[in-house]
C-alpha positions as CSV (number, residue, x, y, z in Angstrom):
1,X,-161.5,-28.1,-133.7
2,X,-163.1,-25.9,-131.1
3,X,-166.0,-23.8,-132.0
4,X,-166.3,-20.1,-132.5
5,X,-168.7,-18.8,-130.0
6,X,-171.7,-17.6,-131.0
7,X,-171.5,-13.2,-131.1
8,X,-174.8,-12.0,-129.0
9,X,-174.4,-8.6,-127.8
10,X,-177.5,-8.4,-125.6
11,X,-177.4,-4.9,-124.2
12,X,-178.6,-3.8,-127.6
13,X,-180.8,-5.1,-130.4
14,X,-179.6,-7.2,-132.7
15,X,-180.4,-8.6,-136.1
16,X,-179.2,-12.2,-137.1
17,X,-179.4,-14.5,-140.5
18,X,-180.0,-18.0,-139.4
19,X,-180.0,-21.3,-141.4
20,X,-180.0,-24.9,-141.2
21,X,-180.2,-27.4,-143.9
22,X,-181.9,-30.7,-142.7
23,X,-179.5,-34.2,-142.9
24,X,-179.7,-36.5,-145.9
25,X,-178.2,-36.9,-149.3
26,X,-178.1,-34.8,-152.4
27,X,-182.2,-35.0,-153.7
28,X,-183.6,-35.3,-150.4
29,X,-186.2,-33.0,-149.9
30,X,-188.0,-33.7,-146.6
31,X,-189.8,-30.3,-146.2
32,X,-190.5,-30.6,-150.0
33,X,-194.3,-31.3,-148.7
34,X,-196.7,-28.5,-147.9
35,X,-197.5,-29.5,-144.6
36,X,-194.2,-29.8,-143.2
37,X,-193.2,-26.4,-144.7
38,X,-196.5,-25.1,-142.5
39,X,-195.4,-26.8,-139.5
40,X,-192.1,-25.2,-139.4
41,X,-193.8,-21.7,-140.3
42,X,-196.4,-22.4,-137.3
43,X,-193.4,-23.5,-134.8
44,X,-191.4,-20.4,-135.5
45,X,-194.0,-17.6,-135.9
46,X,-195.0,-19.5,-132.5
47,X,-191.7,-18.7,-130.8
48,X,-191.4,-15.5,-132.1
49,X,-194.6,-14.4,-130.6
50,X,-193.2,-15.3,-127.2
51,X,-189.5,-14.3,-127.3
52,X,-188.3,-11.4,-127.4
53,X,-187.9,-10.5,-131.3
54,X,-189.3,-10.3,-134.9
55,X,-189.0,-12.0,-137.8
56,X,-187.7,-9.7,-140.3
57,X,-187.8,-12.7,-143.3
58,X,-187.9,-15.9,-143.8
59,X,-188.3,-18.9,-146.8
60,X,-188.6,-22.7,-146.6
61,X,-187.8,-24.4,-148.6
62,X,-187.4,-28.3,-149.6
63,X,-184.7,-29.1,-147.6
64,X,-183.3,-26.1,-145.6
65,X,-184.8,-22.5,-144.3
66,X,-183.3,-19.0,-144.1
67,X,-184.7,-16.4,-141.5
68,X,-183.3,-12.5,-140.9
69,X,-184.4,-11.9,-137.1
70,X,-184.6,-9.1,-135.4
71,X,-184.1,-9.2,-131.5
72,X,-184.6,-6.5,-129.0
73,X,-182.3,-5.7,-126.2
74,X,-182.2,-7.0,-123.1
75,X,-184.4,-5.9,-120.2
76,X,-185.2,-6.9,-116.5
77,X,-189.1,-8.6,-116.7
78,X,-191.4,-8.3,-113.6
79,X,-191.9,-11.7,-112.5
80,X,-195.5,-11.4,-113.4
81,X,-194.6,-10.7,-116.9
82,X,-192.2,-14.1,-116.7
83,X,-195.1,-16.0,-115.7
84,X,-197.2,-15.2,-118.7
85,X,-194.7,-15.7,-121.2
86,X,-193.8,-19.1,-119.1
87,X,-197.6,-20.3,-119.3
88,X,-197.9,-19.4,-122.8
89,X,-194.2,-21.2,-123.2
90,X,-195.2,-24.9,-121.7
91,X,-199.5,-24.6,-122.4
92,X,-200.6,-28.1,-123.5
93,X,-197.6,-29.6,-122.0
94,X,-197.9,-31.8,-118.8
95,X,-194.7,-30.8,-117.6
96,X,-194.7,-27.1,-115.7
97,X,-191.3,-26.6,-114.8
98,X,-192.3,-22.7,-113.8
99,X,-194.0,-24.2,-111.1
100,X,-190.9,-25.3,-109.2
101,X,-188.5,-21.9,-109.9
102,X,-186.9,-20.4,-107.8
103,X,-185.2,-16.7,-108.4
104,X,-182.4,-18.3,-110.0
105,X,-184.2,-19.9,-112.5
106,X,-186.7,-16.7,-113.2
107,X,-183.6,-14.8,-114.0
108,X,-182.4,-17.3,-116.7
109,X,-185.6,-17.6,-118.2
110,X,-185.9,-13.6,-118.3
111,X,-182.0,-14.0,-120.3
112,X,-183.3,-17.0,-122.5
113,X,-185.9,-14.7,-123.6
114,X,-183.5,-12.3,-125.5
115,X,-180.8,-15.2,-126.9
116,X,-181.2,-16.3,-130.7
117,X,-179.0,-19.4,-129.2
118,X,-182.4,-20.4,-127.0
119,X,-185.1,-19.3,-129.4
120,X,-183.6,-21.3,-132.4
121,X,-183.2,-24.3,-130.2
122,X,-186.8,-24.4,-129.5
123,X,-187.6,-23.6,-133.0
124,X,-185.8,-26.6,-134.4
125,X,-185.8,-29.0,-131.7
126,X,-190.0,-28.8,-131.6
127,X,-190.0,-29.0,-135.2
128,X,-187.6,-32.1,-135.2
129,X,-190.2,-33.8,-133.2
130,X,-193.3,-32.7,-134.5
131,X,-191.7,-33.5,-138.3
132,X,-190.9,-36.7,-137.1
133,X,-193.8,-37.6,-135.8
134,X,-196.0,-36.2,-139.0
135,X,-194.1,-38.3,-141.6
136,X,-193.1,-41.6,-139.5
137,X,-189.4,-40.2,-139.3
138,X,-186.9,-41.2,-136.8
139,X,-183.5,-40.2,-135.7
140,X,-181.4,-37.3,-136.0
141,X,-183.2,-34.3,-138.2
142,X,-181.0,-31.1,-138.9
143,X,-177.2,-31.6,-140.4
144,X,-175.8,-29.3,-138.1
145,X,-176.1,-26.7,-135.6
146,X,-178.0,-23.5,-137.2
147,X,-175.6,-21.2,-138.7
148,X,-176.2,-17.3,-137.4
149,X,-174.4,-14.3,-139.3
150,X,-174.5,-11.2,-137.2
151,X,-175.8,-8.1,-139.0
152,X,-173.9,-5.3,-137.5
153,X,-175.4,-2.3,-140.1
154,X,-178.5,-1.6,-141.1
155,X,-178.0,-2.1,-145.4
156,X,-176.6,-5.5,-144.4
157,X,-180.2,-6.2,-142.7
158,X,-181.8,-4.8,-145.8
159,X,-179.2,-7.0,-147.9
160,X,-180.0,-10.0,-145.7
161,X,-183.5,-9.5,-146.3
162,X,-184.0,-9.6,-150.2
163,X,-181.3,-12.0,-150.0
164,X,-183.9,-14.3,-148.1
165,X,-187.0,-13.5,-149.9
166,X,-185.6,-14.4,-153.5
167,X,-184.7,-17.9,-152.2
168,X,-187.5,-19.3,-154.1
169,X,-186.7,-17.5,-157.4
170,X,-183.4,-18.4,-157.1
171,X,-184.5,-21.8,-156.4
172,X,-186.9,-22.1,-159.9
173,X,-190.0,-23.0,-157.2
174,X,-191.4,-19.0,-158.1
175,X,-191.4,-16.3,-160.6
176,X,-191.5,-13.8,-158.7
177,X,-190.9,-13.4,-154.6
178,X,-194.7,-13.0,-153.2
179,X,-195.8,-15.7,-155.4
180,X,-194.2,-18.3,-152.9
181,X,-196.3,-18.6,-150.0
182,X,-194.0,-20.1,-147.6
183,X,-191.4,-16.7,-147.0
184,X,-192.2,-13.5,-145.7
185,X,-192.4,-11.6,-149.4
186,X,-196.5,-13.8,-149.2
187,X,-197.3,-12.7,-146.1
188,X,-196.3,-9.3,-146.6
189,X,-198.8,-8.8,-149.3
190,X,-201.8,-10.2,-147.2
191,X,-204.3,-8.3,-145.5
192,X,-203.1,-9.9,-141.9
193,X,-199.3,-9.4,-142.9
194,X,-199.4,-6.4,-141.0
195,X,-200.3,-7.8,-137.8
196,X,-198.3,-10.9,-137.7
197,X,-194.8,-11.4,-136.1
198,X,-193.2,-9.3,-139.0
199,X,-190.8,-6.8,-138.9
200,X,-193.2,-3.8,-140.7
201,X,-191.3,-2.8,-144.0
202,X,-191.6,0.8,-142.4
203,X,-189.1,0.3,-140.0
204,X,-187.0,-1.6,-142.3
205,X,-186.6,1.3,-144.8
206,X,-187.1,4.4,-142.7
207,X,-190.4,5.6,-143.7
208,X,-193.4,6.1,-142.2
209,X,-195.4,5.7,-145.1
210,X,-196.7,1.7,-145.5
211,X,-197.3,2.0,-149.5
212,X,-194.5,4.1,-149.7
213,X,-192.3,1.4,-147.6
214,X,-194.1,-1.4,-149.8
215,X,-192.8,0.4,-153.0
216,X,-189.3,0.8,-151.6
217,X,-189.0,-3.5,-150.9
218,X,-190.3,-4.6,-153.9
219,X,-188.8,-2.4,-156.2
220,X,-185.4,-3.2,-154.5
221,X,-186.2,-7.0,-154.6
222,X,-186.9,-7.0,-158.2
223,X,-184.0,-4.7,-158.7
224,X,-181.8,-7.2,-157.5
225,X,-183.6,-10.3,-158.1
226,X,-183.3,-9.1,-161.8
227,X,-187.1,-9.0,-162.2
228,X,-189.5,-6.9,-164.5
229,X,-190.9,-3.6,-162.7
230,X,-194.3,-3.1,-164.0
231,X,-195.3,0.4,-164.1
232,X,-192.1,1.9,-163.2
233,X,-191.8,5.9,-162.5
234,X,-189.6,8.2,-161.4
235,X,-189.4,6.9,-157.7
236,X,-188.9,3.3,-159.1
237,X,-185.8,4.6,-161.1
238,X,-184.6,6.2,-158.1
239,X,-184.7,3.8,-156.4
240,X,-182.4,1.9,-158.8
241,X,-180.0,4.3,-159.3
242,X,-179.1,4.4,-155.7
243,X,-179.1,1.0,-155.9
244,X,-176.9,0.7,-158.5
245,X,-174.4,3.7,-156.8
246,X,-174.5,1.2,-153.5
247,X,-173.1,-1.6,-155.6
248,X,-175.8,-3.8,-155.7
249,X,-176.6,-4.3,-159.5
250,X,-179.3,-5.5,-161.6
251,X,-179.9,-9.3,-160.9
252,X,-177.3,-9.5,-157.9
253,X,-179.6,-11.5,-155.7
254,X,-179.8,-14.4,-158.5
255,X,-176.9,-15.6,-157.3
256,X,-175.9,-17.8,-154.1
257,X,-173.7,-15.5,-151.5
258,X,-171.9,-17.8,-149.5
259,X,-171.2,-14.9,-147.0
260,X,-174.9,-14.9,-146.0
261,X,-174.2,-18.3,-144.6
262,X,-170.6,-18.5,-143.8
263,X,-169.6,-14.8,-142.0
264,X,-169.6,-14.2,-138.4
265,X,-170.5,-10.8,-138.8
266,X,-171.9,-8.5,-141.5
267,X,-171.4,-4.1,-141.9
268,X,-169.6,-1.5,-142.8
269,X,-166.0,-1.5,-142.1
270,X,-165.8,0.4,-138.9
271,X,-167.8,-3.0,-137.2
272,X,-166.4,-5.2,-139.0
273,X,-162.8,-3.5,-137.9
274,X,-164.1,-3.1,-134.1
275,X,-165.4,-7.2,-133.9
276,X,-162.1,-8.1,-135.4
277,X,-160.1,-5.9,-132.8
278,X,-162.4,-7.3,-130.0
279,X,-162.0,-11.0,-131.3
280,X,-158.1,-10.3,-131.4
281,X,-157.6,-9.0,-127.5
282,X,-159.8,-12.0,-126.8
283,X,-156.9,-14.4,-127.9
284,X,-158.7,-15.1,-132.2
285,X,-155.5,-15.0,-134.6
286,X,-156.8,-12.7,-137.4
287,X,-155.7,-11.9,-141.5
288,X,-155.1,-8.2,-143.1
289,X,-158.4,-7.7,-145.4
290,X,-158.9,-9.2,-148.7
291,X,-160.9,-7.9,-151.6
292,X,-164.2,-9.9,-152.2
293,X,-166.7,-10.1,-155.4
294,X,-170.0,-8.4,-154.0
295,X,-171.2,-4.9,-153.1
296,X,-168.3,-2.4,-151.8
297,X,-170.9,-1.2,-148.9
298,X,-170.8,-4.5,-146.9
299,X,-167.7,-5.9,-145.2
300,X,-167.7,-9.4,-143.3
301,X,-165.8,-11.1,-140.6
302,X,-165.8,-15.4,-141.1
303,X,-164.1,-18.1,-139.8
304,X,-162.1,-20.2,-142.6
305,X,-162.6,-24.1,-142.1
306,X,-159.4,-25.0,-141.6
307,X,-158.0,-23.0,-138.8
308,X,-159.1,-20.6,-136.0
309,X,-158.1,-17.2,-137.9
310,X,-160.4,-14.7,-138.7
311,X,-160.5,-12.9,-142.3
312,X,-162.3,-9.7,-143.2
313,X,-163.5,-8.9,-146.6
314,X,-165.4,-6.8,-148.5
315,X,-168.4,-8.3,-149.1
């Protein structure tokens, strides 16, 4: 069965949820160890820092990883610009392939910079090698290609998000989110978190406040993760109220949302209506909307597994 193409509108920014689950049987947890869980945090923060984007979130875990990233659109590079990010690319490598470019090639690599399909092949395909070579491994690593879920509105970012960072909690490996040093919600809380690759939590909520815009994620985060607010006041139950107007109620996030993973797109229903109309002149079959058993706010575009038709739902 053919493949849906990958949706990468580069003439503006755009935010993905990517995963992958690494191949093996039920109980096999090769990134279960804490190095390999670092090397796969040093690869991609790595990548980051070179292409084009920012990481928004992101967990490992045992045997699979989530990440929200944020990508920026599309611009033309100086060629001097190209050659920095192409030394930094291939340093320690004995194989310059910069060296020998021609224009042609400079003007792909200025594209690749921008494209989640070329940043998550490095990201995987180094760490496939470098995981291999750590634990004596051979053969084939990942189970499949990555899976990548557009996020076409900004509350489906935010959604993505605290999706991502309760992954441990949901997974019994953490009480609460920060507490699990290998996603975003740790490094948010340390003194570099700031600086890193990040998406700062001020642009994610609209503020331009940083302990106001901590105050906002973690109270939504244990909002929906169903966790304890110490301390709460009147901008915590705010907070939760609007929340709780949104659709997104207490504990949501406790439970595995197979949209995360399986839509093409995620928004409001204006997107989700303009991909679908877009996907349908471009020859896609597509289904009348069906009600689905998450907040009314979101809507999503996905691909069923047996055919080539396109359903929207309410998220």
């Amino acid at each position: 069965m053919p493949r849906l193409p990958r949706l990468k509108p580069q003439d503006r920014p755009q935010n993905y949820h990517l995963y992958n689950r690494i191949a093996g049987p039920p109980g096999d947890y090769p990134m279960q160890q804490q190095d390999a869980r670092q090397l796969f945090l040093s690869i991609l923060f790595f990548y980051s820092d070179i292409y084009f984007c920012l990481l928004s979130a992101f967990a490992v875990l045992g045997n699979h990883y989530h990440s929200v990233v944020h990508f920026q659109a599309f611009v033309k590079l100086s060629r001097t610009e190209l050659r920095k990010l192409a030394v930094r690319l291939y340093e320690g490598k004995l194989y310059k392939p910069y060296l020998f470019w021609r224009e042609k090639q400079w003007r792909r690599f200025n594209q690749r910079l921008f494209d989640v399909s070329e940043f998550m092949r490095n990201v995987e395909q180094s760490y496939a090698v470098a995981h291999n070579k750590m634990f004596g491994r051979r053969g084939r690593l990942w189970a499949d290609r990555f899976k990548s879920t557009l996020l076409e509105s900004w509350s489906s970012v935010q959604a993505a998000v605290l999706y991502v960072e309760m992954n441990a909690v949901r997974a019994g490996l953490a009480d609460r989110p920060e507490e699990y040093r290998f996603s975003s919600a740790w490094l948010r809380l340390r003194p570099n978190g700031r600086s890193c690759c990040l998406l700062p939590l001020t642009r994610l909520w609209h503020v331009s406040d940083r302990g106001k815009a901590v105050r906002l994620h973690f109270a939504h985060l244990y909002h929906r993760g169903g966790i304890r607010i110490d301390n709460e006041d009147e901008l915590i139950r705010d907070i939760i109220r609007q929340d709780v107007e949104d659709g997104f109620t207490a504990g949501i996030d406790r439970n595995r949302h197979r949209y995360f993973n399986d839509a093409v797109v995620l928004g409001d229903a204006d997107q989700i209506r303009c991909w679908q109309h877009s996907l349908l002149s471009g020859g896609s079959r597509t289904r009348e909307p069906v009600q689905a058993t998450t907040s009314g706010l979101l809507y999503m575009l996905r691909k069923p597994r047996r055919d080539l038709t396109m359903n929207v739902c309410a998220a």
